[in-house]
C-alpha positions in Angstrom: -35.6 39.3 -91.7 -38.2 38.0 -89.2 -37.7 35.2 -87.2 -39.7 32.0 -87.2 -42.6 31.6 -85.6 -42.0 29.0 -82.7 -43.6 25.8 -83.0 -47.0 25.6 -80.8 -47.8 28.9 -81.8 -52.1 29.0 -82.3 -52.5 31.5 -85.2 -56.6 32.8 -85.4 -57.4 31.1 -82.4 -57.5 27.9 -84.3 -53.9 27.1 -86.5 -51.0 25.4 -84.6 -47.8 25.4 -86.0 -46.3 22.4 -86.2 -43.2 22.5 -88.0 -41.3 24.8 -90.4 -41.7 23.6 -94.0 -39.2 25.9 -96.0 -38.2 29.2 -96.8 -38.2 30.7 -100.3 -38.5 34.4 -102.0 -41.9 34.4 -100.4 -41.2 33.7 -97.1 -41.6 31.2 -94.7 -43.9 28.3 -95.1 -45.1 26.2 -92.0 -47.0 23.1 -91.6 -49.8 23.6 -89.1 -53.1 21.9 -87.4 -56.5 23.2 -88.0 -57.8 22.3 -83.9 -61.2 23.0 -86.0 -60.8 20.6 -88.6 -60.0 17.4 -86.4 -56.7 18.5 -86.3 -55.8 18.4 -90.1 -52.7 19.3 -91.6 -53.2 22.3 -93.3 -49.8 24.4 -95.4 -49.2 28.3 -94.2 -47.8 30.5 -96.2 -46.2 33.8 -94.3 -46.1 37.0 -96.2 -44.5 40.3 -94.3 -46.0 43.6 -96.1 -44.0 46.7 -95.9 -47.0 48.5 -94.5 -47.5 47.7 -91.2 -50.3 50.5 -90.2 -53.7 48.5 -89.4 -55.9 50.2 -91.7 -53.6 49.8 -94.6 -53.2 45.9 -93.4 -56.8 45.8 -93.2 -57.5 47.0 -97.0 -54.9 44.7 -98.4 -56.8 42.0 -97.0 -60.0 42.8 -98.3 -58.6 43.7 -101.7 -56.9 39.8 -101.7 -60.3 38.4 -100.7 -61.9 40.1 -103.2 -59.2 39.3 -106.1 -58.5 35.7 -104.8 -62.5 35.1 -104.7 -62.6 32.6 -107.1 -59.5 30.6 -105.9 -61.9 29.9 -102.7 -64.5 28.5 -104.7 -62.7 25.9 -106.9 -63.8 22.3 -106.2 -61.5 19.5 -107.6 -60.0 16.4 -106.1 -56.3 17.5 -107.5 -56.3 21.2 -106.4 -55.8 21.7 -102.6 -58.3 23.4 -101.8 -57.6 27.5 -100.1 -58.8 27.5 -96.6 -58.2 31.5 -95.8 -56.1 34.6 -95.7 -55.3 35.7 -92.4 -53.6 38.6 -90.6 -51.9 38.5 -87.1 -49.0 40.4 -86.0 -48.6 42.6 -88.8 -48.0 39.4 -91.1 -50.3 37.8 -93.7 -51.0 33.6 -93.7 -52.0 32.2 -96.4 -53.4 28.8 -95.6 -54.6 25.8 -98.0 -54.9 21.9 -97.5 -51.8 20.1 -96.9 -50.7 17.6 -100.0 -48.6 14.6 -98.5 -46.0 13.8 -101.5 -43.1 15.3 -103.4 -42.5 17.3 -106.2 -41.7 16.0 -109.8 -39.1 17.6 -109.6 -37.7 15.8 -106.6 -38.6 12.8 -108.2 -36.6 13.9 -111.4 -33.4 14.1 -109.1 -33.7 11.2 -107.5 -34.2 9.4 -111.0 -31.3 11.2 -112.4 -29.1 10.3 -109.2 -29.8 6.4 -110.4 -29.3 7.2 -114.7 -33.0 6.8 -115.2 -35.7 9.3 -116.7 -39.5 9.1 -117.1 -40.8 6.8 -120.3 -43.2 7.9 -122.5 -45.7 5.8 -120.9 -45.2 7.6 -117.5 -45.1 11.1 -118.8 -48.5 10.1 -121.5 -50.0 9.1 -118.3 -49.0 12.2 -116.1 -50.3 14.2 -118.9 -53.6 12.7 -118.9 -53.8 12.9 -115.4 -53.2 16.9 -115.2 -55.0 18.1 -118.3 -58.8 17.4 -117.3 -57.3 19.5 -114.0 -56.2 22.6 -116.4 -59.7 21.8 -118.2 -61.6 22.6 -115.2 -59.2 25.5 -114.3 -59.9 27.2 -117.2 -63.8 26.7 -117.7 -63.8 28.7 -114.6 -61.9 31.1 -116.6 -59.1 30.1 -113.9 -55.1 30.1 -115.6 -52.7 28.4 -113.0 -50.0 30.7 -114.6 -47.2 28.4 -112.4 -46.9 25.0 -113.5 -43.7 23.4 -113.3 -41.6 20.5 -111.8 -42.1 22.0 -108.4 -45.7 22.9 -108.6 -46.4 19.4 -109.4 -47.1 16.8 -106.4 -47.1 13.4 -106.8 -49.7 12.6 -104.0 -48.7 9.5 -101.5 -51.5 7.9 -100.6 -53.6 7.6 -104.3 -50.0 8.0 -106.6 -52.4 11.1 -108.2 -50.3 14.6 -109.3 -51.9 17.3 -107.6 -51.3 21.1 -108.7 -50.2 24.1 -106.3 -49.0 27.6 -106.0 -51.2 29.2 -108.5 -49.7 32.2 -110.6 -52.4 34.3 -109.3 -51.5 34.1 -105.7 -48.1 35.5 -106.5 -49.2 38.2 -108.8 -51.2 39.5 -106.1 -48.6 39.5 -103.8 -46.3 41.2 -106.0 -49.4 43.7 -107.0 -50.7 44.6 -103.5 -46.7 44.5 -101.9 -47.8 41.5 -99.5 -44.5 40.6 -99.4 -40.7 42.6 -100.4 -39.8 40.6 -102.9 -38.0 41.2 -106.7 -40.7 41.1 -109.5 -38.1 38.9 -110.9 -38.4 36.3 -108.2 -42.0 35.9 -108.4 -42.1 34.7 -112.3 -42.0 31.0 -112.9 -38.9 29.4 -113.2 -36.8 29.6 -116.4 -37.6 27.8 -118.9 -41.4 27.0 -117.5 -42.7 31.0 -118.0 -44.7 31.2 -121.6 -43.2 33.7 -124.3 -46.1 35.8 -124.0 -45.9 36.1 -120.5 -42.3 37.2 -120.4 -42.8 39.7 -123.6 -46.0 40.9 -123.3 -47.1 40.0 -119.5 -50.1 38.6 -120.8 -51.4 34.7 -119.9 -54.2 32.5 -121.7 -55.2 29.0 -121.3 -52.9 27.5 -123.5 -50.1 29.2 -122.1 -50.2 26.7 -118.9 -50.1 23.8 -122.1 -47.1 25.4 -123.0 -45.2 25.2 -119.1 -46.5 21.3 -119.3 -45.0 20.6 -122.0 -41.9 21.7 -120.5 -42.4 19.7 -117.7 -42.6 16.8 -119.8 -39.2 16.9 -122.1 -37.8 17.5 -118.3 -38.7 14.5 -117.1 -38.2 12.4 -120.8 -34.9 14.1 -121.1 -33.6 14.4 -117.4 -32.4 17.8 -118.7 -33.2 21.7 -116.7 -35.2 23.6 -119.6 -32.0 26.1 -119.7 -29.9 22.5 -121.0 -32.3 22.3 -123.6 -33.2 26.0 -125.1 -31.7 27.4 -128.2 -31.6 30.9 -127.4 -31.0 31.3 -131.4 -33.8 29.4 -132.7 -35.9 30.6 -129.5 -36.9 27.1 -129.6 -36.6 23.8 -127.3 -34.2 21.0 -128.6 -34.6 17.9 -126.6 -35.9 15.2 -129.0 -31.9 13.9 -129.9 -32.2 13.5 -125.6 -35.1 11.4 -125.6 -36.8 7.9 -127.0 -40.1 8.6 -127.4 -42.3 7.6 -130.8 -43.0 10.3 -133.5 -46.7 11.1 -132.8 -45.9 11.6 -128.8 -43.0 13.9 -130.3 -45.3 16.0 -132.5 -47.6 16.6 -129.8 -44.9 17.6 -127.3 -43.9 20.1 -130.0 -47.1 21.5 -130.6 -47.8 22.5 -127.0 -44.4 24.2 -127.0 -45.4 26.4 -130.3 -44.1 29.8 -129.2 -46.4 31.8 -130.8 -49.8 30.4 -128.7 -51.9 30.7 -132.1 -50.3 27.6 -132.9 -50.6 25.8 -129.8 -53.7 23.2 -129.1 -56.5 25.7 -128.1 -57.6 23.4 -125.1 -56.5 21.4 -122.5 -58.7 18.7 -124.4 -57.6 18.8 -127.7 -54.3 17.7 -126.2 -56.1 14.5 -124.4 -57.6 13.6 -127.2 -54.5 13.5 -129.4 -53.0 11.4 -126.8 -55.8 9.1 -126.3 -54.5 6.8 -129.5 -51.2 6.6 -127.5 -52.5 5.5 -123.7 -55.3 3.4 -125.1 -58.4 5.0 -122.9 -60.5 4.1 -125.1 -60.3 0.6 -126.0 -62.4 -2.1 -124.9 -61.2 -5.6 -125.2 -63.2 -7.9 -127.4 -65.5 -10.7 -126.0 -63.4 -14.1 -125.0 -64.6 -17.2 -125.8 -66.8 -19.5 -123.0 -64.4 -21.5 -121.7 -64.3 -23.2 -118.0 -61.4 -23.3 -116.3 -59.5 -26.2 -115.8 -60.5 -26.9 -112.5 -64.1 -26.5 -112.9 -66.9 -29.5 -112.2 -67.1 -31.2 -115.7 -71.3 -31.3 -114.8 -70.3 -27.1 -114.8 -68.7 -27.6 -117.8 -71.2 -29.7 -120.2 -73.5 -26.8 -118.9 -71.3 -24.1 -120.3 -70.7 -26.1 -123.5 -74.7 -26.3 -123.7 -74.2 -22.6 -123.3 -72.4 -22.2 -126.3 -74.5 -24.5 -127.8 -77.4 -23.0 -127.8 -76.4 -19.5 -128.3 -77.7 -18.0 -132.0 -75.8 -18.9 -134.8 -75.9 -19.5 -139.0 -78.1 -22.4 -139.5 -77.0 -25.4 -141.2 -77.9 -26.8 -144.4 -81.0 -29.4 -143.7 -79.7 -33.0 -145.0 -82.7 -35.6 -146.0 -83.7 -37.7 -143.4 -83.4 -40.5 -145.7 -79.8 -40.2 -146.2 -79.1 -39.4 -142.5 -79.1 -42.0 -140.1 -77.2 -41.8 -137.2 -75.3 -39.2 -137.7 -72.6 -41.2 -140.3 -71.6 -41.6 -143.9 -74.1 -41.9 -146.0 -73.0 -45.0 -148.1 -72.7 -47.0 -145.2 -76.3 -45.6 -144.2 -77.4 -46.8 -147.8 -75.1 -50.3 -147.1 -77.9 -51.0 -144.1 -81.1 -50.3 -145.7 -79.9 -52.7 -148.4 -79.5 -55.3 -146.2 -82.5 -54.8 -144.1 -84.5 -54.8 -147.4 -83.2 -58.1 -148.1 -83.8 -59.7 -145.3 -87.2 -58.4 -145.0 -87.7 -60.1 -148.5 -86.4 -63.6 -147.3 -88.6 -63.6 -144.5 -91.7 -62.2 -146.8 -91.3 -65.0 -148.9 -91.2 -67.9 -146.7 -94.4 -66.2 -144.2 -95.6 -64.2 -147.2 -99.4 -66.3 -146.7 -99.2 -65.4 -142.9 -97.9 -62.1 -143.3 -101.3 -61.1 -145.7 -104.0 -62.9 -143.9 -102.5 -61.6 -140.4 -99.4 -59.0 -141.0 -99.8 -57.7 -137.3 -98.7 -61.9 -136.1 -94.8 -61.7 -136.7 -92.3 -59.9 -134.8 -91.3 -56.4 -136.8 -87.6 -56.6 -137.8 -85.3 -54.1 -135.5 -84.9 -50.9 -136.9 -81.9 -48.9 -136.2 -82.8 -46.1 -134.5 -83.0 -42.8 -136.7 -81.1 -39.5 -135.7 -82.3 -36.6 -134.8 -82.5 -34.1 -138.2 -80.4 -31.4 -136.9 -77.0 -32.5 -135.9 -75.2 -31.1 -133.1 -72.2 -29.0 -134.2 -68.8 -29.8 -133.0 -67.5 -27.2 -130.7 -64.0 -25.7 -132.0 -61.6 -25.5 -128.5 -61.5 -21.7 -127.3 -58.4 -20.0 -127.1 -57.4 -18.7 -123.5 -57.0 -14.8 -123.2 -53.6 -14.3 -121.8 -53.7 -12.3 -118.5 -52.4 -8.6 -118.1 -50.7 -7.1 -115.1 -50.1 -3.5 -114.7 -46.7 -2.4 -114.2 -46.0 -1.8 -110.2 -45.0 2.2 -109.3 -42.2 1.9 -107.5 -41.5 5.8 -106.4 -41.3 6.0 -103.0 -43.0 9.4 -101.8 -41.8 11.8 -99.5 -43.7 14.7 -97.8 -44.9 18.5 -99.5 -42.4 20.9 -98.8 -44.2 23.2 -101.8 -46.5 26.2 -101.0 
């Protein structure tokens, strides 16, 4: 076994190492700065090949460029992005961008160390998150081939899951004898690995629907995929272990078909079964006008004009004989009697005057006529109620995954 490399040590003439991350069945993992990159944090993972000649070393690392190409050219906000492949003292670094956050898996733990799970809600929204990432994987014609609760990141500073440790890195280690290590100890862990990959070696797009899916009746359930497997039915049992409604469950079940014929094809037929249950598309509906309480009343006559004069069904057009002021029409009818008969009295007594001069007396007052068109009374709008989202409280830690 090597030893560590000391902290301080410049790798490439450009890497410090920083700290040591972990060690797992593929060696040591360090954090280190790129002095290049305004000193960014940057994840090294150390491999130790078996042949240590230079011009075998230097073949292997043209034949990883070469198969790794198109790793180096993927673009998306939750994939670190692959910075290089470098040799130095008869060992191999691989080197991407550093992901500050921790695994879903130790987010499962610590959940589980409380008696609490993930909902529905928060496993629906982790799934929407990560499938337009698988989506753009695999329209590069990129599997991940590696997905589970430890390949998973919950990012600190946007609360975003990020994907690492692609299945292709490790099958080239294991192909091109990077590293000594078990074939064994490079697969997935149980319970995440597809069928097909474990019986016929063979990966396809939906097979990294399938590893999700496990990752999601592990954090519903709280339960290792090894807790839930019926090794006679070759088949998951984990609905009795979780609440979650019947279309969520069907979907869930569907991505963890077997046989991937009967899976979803695509990472977006998946989102768009789930879109009913999150809700993405829905737009709420138009509220009323309505100002708020401590708005200028002057504001507020203008915003009932507003209403006022927005289109609507016209109304019925009354008579403008049988309209006057805007009242009941008998009384309406009551004062033109009157004012008829009073006009008589008077005709009678000036009736001479009236025809030799009608322009000489004073008119009688007329009560003053309405406009034809009443205003409408304006019904009082109803107050949406106010949503708040949910606050996340998970407290994230630091990546400690390669």
């Amino acid at each position: 076994m090597h030893a560590p490399l000391a902290s301080g040590t410049l790798l490439d003439n450009r890497y410090r190492i920083v700290g040591v991350a972990r060690r797992g069945v593929l060696g040591q993992t360090y954090l280190a700065r790129d002095q290049k990159q305004v000193n960014e944090l940057c994840v090294l993972k150390e491999f130790v090949p078996a042949q240590q000649d230079p011009v075998v070393v230097n073949t292997l690392l043209q034949m990883f460029h070469k198969e790794a190409a198109t790793l180096y050219e993927l673009r998306h906000p939750q994939l670190p992005r692959p910075r290089a492949m470098i040799s130095q003292g008869g060992r191999f670094y691989w080197i991407r961008e550093y992901v500050e956050g921790k695994s879903y898996g130790v987010t499962l733990d610590n959940r589980r160390t409380q008696g609490q799970v993930f909902s529905e809600a928060e496993v629906t929204q982790l799934l929407m998150q990560v499938l337009p990432v698988l989506s753009y994987l695999h329209s590069r014609s990129v599997i991940h081939g590696n997905i589970s609760l430890d390949t998973l990141i919950l990012r600190q500073k946007d609360q975003t899951p990020v994907l690492i440790s692609y299945g292709l890195l490790r099958d080239l280690v294991m192909r091109l004898q990077l590293h000594p290590v078990k074939p064994e100890d490079l697969l997935t862990p149980w319970g995440f690995i597809p069928p097909e990959k474990l019986h016929e070696g063979k990966l396809y797009p939906n097979s990294d629907l399938y590893s999700l899916g496990v990752v999601a009746i592990a954090l519903l359930t709280g339960k290792t995929p090894e807790e839930l497997y019926n090794q006679q039915t070759q088949s998951f049992e984990w609905e009795q272990f979780a609440a979650v409604s019947p279309k969520f469950a069907r979907i869930l079940r569907q991505m963890l078909e077997p046989r991937p014929q009967k899976r979803f094809a695509s990472a977006a037929q998946v989102m768009q079964a789930l879109e009913p249950l999150v809700g993405y598309t829905a737009s709420p509906a138009a509220a009323p006008v309505e100002p708020p309480p401590s708005v200028n009343p002057q504001v507020a006559t203008a915003a009932a004009a507003a209403v006022v004069a927005a289109p609507q069904k016209p109304a019925k057009k009354q008579p403008r004989s049988g309209r006057r002021g805007g009242g009941d029409p008998r009384a309406s009818a009551a004062l033109v009697v009157g004012v008829a008969m009073l006009v008589g009295v008077i005709a009678w007594r000036v009736l001479s005057s009236v025809r030799s001069n009608p322009g000489s007396s004073d008119p009688a007052p007329s009560p003053t006529i309405a406009s034809p068109v009443a205003e409408p009374s304006q019904p009082a709008a109803e107050k949406p109620s106010p949503t708040s989202p949910a606050a996340d409280t998970r407290t994230p830690t630091t990546d400690a995954n390669a």
